[in-house]
N, C-alpha and C positions, 0 to 999 in steps of 0.2 A: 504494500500500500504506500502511495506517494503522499504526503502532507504539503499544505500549505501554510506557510507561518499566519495567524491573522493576528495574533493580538499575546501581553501577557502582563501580565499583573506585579512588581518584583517590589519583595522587600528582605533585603539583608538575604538569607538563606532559602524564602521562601520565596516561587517562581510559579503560581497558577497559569499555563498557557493553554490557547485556546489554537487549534489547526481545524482546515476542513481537506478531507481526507479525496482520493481523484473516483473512491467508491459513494461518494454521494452523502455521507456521512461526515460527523464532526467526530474531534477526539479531543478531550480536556482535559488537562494533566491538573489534579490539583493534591489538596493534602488526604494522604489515606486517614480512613475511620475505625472504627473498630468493629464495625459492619463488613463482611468482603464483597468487593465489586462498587464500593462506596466510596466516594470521593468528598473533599468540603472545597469549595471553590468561591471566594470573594463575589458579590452583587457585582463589581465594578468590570470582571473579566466579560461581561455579557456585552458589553458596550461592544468588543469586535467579531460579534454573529455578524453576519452577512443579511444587510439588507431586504425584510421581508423575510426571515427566516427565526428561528428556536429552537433552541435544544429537544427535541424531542421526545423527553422524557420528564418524569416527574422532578422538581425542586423544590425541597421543602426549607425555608427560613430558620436558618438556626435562631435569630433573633438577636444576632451581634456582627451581620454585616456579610454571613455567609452564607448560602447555601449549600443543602447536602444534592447529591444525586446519583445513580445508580447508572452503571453499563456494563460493558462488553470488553473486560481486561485487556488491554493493548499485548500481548507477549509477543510478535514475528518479531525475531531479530534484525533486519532488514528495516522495519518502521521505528522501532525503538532507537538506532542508530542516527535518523534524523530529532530523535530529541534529547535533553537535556534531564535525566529526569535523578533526582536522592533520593536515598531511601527512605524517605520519611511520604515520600509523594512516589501516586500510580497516575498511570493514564487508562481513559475507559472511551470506548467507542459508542456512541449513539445516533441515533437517528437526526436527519435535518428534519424538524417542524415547517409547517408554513404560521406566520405570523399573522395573527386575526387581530385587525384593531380595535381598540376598547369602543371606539364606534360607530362599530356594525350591529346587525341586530344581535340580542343578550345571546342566544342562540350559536353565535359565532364569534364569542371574544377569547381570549388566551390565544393559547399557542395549540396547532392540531398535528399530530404526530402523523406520518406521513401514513398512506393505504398500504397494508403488506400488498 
C-alpha cells in the first residue's frame, strides 16, 4: 500500500499522522490504548481529511481534546516503512467517509461510512 503524507499533529515525542492510502482508505497513526486495534488521536489531526470526506468509523470524545477510534492494524512491512511510527503509537486503516453537512436534512448529517 502507497501513502500519502496529508497532515500530523507533533509534540515533543508524540506524532498523530494522518495519510490516505492509493486503496481508497485512510491510515492514522496515533497513541495506542489499552483496547487492541485502538488508537487516541488529537481533534486537531482531522483538520487534514481531505475535502468532503471522514474517517469512516466511529470516534468517541475522550473529553480532553482527543478522540479514541478503532481499525484495521497497519503491519505490511513495505507500508510501515513509509512511516515514522514509536512504540508507544500504532497505525490502523479505515475506511474514507463521505462528509454530510450539519445542513442537510437531520437524516443526512455526520459523516456516512462508505457502501461495502
Amino acid at each position: 500500500m502507497r501513502l500519502k503524507f496529508l497532515g500530523k499533529n507533533t509534540t515533543g515525542q508524540q506524532s498523530p499522522t494522518l495519510y490516505a492510502s492509493d486503496e481508497g482508505t485512510y491510515v492514522s497513526q496515533g497513541w495506542r490504548t489499552d483496547v487492541p486495534n485502538q488508537i487516541e488521536i488529537p481533534h486537531r489531526l482531522l483538520q487534514f481529511l481531505e475535502p468532503g470526506t471522514c474517517l469512516g468509523t466511529l470516534l468517541t470524545d475522550t473529553g480532553h481534546g482527543t478522540f479514541t477510534l478503532s481499525g484495521r492494524p497497519v503491519v505490511d512491512a513495505e507500508t510501515l516503512a513509509q512511516m515514522d511510527i514509536p512504540a508507544h503509537e500504532l497505525a490502523v486503516e479505515v475506511p474514507v467517509g463521505q462528509e454530510i453537512r450539519p445542513d442537510a436534512s437531520a437524516s443526512r448529517r455526520g459523516c456516512e461510512p462508505p457502501l461495502p
